[in-house]
Backbone of each chain as ProteinMPNN parsed JSONL, in Angstrom:
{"seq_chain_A": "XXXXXXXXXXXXXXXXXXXXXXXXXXXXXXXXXXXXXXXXXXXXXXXXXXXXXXXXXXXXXXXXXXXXXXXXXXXXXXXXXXXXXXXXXXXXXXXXXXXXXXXXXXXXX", "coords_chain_A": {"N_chain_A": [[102.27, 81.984, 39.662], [99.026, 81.373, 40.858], [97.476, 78.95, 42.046], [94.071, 78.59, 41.797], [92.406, 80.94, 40.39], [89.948, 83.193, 40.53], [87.464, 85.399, 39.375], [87.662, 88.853, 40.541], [85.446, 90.724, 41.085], [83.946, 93.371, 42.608], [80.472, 92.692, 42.729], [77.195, 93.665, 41.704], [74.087, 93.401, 41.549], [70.601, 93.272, 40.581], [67.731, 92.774, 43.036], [66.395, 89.362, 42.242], [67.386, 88.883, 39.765], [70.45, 86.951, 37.71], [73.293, 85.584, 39.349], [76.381, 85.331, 38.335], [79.634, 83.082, 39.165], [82.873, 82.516, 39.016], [85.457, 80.644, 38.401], [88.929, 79.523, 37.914], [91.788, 76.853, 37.53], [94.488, 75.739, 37.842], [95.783, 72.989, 38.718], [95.745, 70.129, 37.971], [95.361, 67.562, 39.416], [93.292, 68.011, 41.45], [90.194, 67.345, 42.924], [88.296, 67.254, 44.331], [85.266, 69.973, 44.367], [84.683, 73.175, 45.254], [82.397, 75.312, 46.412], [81.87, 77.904, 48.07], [80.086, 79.924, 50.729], [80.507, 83.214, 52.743], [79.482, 85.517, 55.156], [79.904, 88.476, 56.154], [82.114, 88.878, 58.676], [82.009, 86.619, 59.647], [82.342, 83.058, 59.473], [83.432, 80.302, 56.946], [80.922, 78.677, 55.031], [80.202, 76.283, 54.004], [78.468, 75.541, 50.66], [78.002, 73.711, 47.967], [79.275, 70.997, 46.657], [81.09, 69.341, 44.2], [82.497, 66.733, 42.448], [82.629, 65.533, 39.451], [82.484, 66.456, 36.217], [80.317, 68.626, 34.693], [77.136, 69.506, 35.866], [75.358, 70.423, 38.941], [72.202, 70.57, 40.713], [71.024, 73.166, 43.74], [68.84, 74.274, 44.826], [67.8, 77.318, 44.029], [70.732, 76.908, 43.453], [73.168, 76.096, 41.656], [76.439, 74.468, 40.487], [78.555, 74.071, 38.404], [80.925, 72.308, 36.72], [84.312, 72.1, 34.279], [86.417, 70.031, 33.698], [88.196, 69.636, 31.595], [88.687, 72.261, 30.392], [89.958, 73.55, 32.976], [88.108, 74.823, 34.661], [85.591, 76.322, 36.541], [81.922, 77.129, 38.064], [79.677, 78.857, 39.428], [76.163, 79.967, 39.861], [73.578, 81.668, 40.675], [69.928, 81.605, 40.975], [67.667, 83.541, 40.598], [68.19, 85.952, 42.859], [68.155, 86.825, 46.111], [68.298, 89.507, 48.541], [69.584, 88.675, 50.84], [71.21, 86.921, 49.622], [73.267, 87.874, 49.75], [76.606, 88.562, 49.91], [80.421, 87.438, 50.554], [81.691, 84.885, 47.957], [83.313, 81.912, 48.205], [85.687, 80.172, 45.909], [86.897, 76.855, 46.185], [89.175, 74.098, 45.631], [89.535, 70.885, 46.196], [92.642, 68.732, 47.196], [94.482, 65.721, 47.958], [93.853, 66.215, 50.694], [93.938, 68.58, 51.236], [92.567, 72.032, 50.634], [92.919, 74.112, 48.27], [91.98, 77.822, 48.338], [89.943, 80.165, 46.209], [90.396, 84.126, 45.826], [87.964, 85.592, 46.384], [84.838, 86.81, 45.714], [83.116, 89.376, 46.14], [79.418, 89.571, 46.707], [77.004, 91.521, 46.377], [73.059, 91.985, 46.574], [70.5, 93.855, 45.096], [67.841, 95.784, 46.543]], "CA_chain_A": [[100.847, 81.925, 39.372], [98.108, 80.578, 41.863], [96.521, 77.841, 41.415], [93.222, 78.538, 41.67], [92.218, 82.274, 40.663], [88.713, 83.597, 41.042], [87.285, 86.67, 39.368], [87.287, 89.037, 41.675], [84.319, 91.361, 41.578], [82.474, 93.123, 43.293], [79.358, 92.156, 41.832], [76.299, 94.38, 42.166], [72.944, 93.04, 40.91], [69.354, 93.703, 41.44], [67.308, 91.111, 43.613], [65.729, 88.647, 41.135], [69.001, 88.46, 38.901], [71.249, 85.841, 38.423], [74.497, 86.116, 39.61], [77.417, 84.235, 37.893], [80.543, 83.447, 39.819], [83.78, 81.509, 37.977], [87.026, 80.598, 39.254], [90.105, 78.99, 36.921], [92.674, 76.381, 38.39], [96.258, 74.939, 37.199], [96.513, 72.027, 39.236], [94.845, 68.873, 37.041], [95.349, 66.785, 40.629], [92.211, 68.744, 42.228], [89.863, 66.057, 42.771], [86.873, 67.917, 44.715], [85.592, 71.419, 43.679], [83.585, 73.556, 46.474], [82.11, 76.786, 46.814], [81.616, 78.702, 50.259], [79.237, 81.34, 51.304], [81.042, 83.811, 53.764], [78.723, 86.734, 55.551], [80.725, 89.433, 57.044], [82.616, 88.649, 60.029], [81.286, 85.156, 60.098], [83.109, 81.68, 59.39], [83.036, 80.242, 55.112], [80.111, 77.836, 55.247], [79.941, 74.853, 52.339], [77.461, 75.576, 49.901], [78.106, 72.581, 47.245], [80.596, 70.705, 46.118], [81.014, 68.196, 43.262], [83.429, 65.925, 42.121], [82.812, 65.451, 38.495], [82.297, 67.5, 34.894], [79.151, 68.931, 34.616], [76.042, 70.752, 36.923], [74.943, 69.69, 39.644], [72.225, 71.486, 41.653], [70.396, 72.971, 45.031], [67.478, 74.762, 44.991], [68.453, 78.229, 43.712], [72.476, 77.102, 42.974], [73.882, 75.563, 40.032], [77.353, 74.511, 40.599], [79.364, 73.73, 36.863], [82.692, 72.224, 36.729], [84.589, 71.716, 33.402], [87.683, 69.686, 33.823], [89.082, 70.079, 30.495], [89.064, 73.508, 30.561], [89.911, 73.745, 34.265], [86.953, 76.206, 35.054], [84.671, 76.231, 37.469], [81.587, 78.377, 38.257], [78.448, 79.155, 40.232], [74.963, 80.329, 39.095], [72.28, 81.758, 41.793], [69.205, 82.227, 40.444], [66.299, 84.663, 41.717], [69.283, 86.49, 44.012], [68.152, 88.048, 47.109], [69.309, 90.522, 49.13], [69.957, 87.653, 51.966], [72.019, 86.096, 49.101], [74.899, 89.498, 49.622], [77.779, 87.778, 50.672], [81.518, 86.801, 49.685], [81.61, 83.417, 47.895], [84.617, 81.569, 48.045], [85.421, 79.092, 45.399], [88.038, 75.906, 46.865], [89.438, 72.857, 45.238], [91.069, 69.446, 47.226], [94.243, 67.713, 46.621], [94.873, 65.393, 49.158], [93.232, 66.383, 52.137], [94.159, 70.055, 51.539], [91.9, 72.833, 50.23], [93.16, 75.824, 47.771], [91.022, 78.747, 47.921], [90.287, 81.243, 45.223], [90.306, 84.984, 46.521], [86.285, 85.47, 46.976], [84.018, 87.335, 44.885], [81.57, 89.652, 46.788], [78.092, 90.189, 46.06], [75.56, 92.28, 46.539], [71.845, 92.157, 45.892], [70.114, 95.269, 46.171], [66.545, 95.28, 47.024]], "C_chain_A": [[100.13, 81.132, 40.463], [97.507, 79.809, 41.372], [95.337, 77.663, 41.415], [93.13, 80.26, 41.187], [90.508, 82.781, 40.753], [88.434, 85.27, 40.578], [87.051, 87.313, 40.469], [86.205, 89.811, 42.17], [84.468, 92.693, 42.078], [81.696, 93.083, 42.271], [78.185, 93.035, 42.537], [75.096, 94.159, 41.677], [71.54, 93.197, 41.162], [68.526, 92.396, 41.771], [66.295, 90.891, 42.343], [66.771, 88.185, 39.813], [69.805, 87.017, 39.342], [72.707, 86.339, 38.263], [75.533, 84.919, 39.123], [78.889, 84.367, 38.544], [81.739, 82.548, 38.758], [85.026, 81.687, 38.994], [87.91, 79.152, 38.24], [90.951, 77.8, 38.085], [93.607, 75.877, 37.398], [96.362, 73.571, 37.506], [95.476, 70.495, 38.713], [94.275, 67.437, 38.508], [93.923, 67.397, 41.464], [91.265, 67.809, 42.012], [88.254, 66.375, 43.161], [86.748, 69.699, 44.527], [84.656, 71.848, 44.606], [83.347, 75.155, 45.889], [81.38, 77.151, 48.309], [81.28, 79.965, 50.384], [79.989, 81.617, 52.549], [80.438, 85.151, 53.732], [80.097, 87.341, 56.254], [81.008, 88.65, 58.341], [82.293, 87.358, 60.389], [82.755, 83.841, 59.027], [82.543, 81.131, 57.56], [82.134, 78.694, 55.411], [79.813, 77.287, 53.756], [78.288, 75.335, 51.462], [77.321, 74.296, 49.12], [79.22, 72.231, 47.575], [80.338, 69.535, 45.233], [82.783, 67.807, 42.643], [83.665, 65.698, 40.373], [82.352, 66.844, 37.417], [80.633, 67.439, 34.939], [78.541, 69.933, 35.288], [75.638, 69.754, 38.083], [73.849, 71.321, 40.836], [71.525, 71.53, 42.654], [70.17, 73.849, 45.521], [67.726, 75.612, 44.089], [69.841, 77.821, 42.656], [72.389, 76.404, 41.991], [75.412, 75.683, 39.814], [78.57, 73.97, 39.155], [80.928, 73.496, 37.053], [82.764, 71.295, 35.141], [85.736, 71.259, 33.394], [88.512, 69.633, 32.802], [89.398, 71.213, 30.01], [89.398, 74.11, 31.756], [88.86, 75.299, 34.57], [85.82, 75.662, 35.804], [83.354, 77.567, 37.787], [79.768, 78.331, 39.145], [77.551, 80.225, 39.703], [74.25, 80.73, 40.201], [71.483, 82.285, 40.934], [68.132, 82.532, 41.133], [66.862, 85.236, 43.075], [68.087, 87.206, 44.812], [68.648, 88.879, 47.677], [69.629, 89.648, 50.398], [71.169, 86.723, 51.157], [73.403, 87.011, 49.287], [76.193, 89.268, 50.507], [79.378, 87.991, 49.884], [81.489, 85.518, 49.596], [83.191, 83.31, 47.05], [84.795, 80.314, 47.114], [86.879, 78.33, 46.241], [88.226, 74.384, 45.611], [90.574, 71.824, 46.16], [91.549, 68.302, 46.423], [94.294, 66.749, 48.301], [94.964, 65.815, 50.676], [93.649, 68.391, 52.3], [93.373, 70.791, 50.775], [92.59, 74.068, 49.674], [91.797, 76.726, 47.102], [91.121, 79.621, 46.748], [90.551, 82.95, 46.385], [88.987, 85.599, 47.335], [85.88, 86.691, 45.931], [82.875, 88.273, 46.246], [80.797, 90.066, 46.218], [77.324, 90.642, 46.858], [74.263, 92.313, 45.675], [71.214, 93.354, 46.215], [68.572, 94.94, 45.953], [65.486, 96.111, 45.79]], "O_chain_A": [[100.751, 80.189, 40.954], [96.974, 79.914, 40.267], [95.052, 76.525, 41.042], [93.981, 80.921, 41.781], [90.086, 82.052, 41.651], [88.963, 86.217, 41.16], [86.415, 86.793, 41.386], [85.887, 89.768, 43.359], [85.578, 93.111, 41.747], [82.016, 93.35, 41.113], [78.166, 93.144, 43.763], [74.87, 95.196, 41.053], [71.355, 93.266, 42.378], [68.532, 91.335, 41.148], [65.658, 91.715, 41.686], [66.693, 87.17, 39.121], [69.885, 86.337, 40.364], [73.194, 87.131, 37.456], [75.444, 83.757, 39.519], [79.427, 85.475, 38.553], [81.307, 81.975, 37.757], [85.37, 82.457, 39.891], [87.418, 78.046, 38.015], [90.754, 77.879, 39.297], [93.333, 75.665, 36.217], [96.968, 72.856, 36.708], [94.526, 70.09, 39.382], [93.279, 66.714, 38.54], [93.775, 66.664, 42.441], [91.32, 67.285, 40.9], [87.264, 65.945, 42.569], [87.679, 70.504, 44.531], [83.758, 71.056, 44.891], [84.024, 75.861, 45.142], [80.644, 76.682, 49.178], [81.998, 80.947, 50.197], [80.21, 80.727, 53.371], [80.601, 85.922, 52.786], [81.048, 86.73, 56.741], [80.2, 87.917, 58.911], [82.335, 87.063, 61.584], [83.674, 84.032, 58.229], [81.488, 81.517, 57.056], [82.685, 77.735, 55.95], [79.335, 77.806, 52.747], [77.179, 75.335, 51.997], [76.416, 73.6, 49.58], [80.019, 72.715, 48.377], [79.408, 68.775, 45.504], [83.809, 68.476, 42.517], [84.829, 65.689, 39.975], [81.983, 67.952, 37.805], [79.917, 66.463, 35.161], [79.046, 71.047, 35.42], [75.639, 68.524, 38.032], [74.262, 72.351, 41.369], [71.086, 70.441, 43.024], [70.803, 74.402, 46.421], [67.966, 75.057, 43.017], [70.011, 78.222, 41.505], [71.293, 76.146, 41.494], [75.86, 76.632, 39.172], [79.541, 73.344, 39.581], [81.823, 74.26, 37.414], [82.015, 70.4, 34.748], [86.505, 72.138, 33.004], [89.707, 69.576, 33.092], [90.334, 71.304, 29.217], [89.175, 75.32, 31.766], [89.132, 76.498, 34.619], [85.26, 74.593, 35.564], [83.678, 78.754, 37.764], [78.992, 77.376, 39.101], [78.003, 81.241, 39.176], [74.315, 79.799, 41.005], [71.833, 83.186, 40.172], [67.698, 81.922, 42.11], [66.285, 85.109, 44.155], [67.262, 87.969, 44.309], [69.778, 89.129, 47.258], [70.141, 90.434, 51.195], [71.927, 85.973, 51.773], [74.495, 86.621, 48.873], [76.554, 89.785, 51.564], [79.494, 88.597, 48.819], [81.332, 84.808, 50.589], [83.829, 83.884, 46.167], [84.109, 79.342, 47.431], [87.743, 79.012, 46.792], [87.315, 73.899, 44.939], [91.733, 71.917, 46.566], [91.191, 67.476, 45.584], [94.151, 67.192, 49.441], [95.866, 65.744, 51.51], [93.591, 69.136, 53.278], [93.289, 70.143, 49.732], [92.854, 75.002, 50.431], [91.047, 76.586, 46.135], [92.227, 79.858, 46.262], [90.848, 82.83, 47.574], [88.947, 85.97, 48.508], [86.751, 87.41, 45.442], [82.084, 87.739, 47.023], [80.987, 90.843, 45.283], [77.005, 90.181, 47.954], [74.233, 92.563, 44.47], [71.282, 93.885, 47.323], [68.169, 93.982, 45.292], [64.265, 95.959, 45.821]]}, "seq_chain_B": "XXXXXXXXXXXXXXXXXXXXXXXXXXXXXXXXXXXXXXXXXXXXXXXXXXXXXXXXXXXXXXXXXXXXXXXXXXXXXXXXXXXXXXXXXXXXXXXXXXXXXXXXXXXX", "coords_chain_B": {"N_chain_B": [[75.982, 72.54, 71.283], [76.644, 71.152, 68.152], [79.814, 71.222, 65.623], [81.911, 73.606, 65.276], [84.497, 75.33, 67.363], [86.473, 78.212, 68.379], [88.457, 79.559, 70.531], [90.253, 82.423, 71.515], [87.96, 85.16, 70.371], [88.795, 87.629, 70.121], [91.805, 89.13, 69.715], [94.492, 91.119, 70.856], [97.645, 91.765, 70.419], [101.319, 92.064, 71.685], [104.223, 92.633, 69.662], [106.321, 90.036, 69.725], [105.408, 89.547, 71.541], [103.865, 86.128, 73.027], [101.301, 83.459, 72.044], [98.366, 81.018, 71.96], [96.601, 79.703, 70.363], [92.929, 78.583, 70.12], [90.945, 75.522, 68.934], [88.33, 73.811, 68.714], [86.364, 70.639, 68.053], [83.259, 68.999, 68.035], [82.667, 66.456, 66.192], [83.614, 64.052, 65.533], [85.681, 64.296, 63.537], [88.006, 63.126, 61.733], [90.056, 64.455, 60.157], [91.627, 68.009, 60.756], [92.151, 71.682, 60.313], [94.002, 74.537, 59.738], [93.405, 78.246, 59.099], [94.362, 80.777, 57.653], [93.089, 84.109, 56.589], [93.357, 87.081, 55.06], [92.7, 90.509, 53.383], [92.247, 90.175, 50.215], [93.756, 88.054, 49.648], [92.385, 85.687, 49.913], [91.854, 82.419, 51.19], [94.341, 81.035, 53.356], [96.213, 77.852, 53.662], [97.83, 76.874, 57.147], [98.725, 74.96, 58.772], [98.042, 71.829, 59.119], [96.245, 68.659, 60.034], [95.687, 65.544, 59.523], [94.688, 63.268, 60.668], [94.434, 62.219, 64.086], [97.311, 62.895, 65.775], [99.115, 63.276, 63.923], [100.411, 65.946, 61.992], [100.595, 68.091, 59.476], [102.71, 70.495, 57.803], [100.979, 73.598, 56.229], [100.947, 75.851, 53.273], [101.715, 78.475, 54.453], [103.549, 78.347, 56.957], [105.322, 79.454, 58.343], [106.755, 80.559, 61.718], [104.677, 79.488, 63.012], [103.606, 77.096, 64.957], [101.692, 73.915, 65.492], [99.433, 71.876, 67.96], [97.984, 68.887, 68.078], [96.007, 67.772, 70.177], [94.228, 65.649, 70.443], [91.444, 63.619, 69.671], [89.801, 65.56, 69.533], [90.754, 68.31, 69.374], [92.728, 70.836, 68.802], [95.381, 73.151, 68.189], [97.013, 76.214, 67.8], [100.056, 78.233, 67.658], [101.557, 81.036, 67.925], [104.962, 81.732, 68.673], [106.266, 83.852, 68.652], [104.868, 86.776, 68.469], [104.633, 88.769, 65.157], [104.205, 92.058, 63.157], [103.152, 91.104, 60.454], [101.209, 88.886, 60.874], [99.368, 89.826, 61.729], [95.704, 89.082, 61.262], [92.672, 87.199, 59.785], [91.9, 83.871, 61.886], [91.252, 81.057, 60.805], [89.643, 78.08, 61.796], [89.254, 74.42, 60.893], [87.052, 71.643, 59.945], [87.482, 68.257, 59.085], [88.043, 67.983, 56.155], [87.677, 70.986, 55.588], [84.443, 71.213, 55.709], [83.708, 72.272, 57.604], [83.938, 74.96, 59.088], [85.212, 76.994, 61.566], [84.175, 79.97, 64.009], [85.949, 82.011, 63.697], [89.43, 84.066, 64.551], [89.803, 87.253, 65.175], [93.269, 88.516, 64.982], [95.26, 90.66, 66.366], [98.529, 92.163, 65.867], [100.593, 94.61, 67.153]], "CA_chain_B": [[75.703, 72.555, 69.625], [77.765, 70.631, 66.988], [80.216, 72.487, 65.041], [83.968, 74.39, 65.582], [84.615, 76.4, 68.211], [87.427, 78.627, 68.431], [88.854, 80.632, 71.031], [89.544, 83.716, 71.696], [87.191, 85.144, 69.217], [89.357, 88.402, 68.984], [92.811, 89.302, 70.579], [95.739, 91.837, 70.2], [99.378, 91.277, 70.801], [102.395, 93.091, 70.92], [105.118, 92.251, 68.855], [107.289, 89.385, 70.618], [104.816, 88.421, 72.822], [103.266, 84.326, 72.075], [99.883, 83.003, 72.29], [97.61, 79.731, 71.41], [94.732, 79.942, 69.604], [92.136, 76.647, 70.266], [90.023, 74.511, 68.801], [87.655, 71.874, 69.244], [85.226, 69.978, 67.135], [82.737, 68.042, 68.878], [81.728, 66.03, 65.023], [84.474, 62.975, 65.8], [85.894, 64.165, 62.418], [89.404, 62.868, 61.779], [91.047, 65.82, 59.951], [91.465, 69.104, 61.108], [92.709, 72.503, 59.369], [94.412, 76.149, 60.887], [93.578, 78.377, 57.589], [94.341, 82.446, 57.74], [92.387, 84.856, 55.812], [93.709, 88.356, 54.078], [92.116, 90.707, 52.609], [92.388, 89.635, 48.86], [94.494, 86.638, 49.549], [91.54, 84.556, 50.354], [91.952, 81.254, 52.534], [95.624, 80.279, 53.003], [96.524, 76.898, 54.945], [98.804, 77.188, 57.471], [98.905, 73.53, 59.21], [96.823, 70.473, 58.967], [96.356, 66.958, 60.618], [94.896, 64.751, 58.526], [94.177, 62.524, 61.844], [95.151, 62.22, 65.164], [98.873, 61.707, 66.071], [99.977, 63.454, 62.493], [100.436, 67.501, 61.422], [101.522, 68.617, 58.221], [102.533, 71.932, 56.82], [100.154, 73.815, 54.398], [100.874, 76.946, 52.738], [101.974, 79.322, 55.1], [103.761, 77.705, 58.351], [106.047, 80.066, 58.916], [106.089, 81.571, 62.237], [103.572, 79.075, 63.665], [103.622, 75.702, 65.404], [100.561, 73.221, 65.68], [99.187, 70.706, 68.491], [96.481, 67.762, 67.76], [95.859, 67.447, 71.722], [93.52, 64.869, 71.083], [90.668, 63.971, 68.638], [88.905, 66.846, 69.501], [91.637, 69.73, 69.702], [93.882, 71.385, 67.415], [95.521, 74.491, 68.728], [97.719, 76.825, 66.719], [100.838, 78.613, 68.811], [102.038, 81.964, 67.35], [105.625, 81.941, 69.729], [106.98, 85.575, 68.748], [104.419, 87.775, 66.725], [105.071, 89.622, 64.208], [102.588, 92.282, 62.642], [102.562, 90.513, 59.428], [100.664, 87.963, 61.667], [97.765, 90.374, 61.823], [95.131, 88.523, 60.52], [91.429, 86.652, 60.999], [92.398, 82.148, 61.73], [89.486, 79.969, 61.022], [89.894, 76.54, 62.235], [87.894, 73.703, 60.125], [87.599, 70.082, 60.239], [86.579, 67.415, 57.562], [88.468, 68.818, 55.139], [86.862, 72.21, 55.145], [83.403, 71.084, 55.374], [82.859, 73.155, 58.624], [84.966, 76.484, 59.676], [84.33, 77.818, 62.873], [83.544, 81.696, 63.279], [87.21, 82.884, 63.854], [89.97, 84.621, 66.064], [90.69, 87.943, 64.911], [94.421, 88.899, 65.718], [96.225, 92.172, 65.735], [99.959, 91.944, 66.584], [100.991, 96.108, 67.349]], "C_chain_B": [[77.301, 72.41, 68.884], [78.612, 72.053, 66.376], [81.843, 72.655, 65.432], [83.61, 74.973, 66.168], [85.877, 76.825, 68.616], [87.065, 79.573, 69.586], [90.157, 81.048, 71.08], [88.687, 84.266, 70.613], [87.83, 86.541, 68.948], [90.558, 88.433, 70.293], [93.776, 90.66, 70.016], [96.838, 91.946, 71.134], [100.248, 92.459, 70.27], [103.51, 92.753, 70.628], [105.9, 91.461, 70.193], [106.539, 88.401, 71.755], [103.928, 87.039, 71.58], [101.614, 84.236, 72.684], [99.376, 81.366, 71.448], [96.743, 80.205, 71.037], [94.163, 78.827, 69.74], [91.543, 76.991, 69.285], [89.263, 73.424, 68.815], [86.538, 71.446, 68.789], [84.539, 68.427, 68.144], [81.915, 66.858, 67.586], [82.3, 64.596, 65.042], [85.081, 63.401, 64.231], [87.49, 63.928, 62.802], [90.452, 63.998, 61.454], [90.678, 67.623, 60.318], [92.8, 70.092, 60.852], [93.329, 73.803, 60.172], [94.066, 76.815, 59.2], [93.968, 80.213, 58.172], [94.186, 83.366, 56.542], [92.636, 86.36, 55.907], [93.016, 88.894, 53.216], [92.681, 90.735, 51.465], [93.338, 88.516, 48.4], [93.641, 85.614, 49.9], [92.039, 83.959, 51.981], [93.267, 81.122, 52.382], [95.893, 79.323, 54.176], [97.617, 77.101, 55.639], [99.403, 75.571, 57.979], [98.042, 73.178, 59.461], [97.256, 69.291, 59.757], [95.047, 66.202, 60.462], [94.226, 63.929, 59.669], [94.776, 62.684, 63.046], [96.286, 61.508, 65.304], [99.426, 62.603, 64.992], [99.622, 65.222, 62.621], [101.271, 67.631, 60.415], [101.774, 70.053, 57.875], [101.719, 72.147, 55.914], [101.107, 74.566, 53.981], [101.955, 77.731, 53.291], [102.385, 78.888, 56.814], [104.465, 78.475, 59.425], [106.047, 80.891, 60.173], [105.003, 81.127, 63.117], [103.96, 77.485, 64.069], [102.351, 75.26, 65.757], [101.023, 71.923, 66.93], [98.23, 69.889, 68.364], [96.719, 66.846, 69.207], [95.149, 66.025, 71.856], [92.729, 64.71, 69.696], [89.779, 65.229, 68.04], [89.477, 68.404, 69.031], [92.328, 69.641, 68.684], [94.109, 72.831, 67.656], [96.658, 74.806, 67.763], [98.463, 77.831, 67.357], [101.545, 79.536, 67.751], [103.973, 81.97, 68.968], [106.332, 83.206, 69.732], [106.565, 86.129, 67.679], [104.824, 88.816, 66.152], [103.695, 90.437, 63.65], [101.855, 91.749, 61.532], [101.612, 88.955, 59.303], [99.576, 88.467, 62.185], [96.71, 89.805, 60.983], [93.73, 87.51, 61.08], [92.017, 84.822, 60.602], [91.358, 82.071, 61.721], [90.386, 78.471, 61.132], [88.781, 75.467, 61.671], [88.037, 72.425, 60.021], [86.933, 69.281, 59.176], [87.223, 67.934, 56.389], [87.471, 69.566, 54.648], [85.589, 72.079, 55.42], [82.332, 71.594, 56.374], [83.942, 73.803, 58.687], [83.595, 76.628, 61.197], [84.555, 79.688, 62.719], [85.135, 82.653, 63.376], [87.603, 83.395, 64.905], [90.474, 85.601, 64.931], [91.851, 88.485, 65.7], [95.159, 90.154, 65.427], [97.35, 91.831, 66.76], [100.173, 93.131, 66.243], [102.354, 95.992, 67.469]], "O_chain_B": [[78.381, 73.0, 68.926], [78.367, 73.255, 66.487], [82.667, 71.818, 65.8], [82.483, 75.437, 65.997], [86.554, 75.989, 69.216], [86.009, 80.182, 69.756], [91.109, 80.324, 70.786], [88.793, 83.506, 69.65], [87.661, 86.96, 67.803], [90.403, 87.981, 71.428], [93.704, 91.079, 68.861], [96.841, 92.17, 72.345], [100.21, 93.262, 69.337], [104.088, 92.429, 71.665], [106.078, 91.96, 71.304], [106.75, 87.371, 72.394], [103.612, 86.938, 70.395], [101.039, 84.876, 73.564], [99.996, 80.8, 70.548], [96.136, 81.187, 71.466], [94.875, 77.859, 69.477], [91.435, 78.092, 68.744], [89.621, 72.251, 68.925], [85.549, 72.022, 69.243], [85.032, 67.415, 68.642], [80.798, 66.41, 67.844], [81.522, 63.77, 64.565], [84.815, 62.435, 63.516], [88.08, 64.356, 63.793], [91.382, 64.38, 62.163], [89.622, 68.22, 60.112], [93.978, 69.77, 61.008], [92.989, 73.928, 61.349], [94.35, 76.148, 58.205], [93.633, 80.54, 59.311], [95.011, 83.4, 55.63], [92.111, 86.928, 56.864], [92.584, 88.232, 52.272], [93.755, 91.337, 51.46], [93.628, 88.153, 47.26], [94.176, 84.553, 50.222], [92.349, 84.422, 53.079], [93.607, 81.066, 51.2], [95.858, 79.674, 55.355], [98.57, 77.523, 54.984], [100.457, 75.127, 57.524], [97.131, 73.82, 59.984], [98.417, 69.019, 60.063], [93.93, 66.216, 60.979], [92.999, 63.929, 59.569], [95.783, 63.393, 63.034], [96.517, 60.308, 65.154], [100.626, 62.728, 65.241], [98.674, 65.647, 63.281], [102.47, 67.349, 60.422], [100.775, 70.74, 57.664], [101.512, 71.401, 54.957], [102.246, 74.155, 54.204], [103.052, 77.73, 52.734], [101.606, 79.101, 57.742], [104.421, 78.405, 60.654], [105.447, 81.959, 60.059], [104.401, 81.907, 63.855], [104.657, 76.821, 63.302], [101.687, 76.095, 66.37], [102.072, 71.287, 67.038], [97.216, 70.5, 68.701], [97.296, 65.771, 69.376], [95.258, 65.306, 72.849], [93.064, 65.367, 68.71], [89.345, 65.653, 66.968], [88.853, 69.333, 68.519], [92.535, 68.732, 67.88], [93.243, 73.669, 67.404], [97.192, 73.956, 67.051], [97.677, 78.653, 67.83], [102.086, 79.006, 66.78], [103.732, 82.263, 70.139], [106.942, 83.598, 70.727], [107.062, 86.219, 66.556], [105.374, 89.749, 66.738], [102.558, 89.967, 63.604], [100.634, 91.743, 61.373], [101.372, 88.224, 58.342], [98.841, 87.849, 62.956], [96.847, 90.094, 59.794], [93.589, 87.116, 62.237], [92.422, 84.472, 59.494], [90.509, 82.706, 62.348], [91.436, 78.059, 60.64], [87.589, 75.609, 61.941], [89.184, 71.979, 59.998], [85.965, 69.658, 58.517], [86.415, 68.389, 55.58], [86.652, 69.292, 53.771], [85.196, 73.246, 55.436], [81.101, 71.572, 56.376], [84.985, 73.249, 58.341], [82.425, 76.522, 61.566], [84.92, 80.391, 61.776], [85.227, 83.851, 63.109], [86.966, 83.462, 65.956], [91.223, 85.257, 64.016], [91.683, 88.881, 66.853], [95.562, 90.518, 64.323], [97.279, 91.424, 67.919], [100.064, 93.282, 65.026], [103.046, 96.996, 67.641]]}, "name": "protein", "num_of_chains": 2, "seq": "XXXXXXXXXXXXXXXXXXXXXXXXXXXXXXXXXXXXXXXXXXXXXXXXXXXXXXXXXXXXXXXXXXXXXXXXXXXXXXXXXXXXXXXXXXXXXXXXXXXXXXXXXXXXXXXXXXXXXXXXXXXXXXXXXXXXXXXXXXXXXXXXXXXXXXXXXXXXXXXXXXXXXXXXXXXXXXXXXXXXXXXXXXXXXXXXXXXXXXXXXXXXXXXXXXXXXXXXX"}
C-alpha cells in the first residue's frame, strides 16, 4: 500500500465551480502536508502547506487537513480556466516528501 | 533569477551509455532533492542531501548515484541506462518548496 494515495481524477468542471481535491495517508509520522500546482511540462510549484488539523486559507484555496482521520484535501473556489492543471498533494517525514499521484483538472470556459 | 536550474532540459540515451544531470540553486538553501516523475506514479525520491557534505537514499536509488559539489550543486549520475530510466527528474531544494522545470530523459 502507498502511503499517501490521492484520488485520481480527471476532474472536469465549469469555470466558476469549486473543485474538491483529497488525498489519504498511512504514515501518522507526516508532520507537514502540501499541495502543488503542476502546468504541463512545467516544474510542481507550492501552493500551501500546513502543519496542523484544520483550514487554513489563500485567496481562492482552502487547504483542510484532518489528522485523525488521516485525510487531507483542497477546495478552489470560483475555478478558472487558468486554474487547469495537475495538483499534487505531498506530505514530510523528516526532510523527505511523499507524493500522492496528482489529480488533473480542467476548467472549461 | 532565483530559483532551480537544471540542465539539460531534455536528452536521449542509448542503453549503456552514462550521463549527469545538474543542478544549482542560487537560494543558499541547505537541503536539496533528485525526485522522478511517471505517468501515474507521481513524484518518487530518488536521492537527497539534507545539507552539504551528506546524501541519503529516497525511494528509488537504484541505478543512480548523487554528488553535493558544493552548496549550490547537486548533480544526479545515471552510469549505465536502462529504458526503465525513461523518465522527466525535477531537482528541488528546501524540502520541496521549489522544483526546477526538469530534464526529460529517454534511454532507447
Amino acid at each position: 500500500q502507498k502511503e499517501v494515495e490521492q484520488d485520481p481524477g480527471p476532474l472536469s468542471v465549469p469555470e466558476g465551480a469549486i473543485v474538491s481535491l483529497n488525498c489519504t495517508y498511512s504514515n501518522s509520522a507526516f508532520q507537514y502536508f502540501m499541495w502543488y500546482r503542476q502546468y504541463s511540462r512545467k516544474g510542481p510549484e507550492l501552493l500551501m502547506y500546513t502543519y496542523s488539523s484544520g483550514n487554513k486559507e489563500d485567496g481562492r484555496f482552502t487547504a483542510q487537513v484532518d489528522k485523525s482521520s488521516k485525510y487531507i484535501s483542497l477546495f478552489i473556489r470560483d475555478s478558472q480556466p487558468s486554474d487547469s492543471a495537475t495538483y499534487l498533494c505531498a506530505m514530510l517525514n523528516d526532510y523527505k516528501l511523499s507524493f500522492g499521484a496528482g489529480t488533473t483538472v480542467t476548467v472549461r470556459a | 533569477n532565483a530559483g532551480v536550474t537544471q540542465t539539460p532540459k531534455f536528452q536521449v540515451l542509448k542503453t549503456g551509455q552514462s550521463m549527469t544531470l545538474q543542478c544549482a540553486q542560487d537560494m543558499n538553501h541547505n537541503s536539496m532533492y533528485w525526485y522522478r516523475q511517471d505517468p501515474g506514479m507521481g513524484l518518487r525520491l530518488i536521492y537527497y542531501s539534507a545539507s552539504e557534505g551528506t546524501t541519503d537514499k529516497g525511494e528509488v536509488p537504484n541505478g543512480y548515484n548523487v554528488s553535493r559539489l558544493n552548496k549550490r550543486e547537486f548533480s544526479l549520475r545515471l552510469e549505465s541506462a536502462a529504458p526503465s530510466q525513461t523518465s522527466v527528474y525535477f531537482c528541488a531544494s528546501n524540502t520541496g518548496y521549489t522544483f526546477g522545470s526538469g530534464t526529460r530523459l529517454t534511454v532507447v
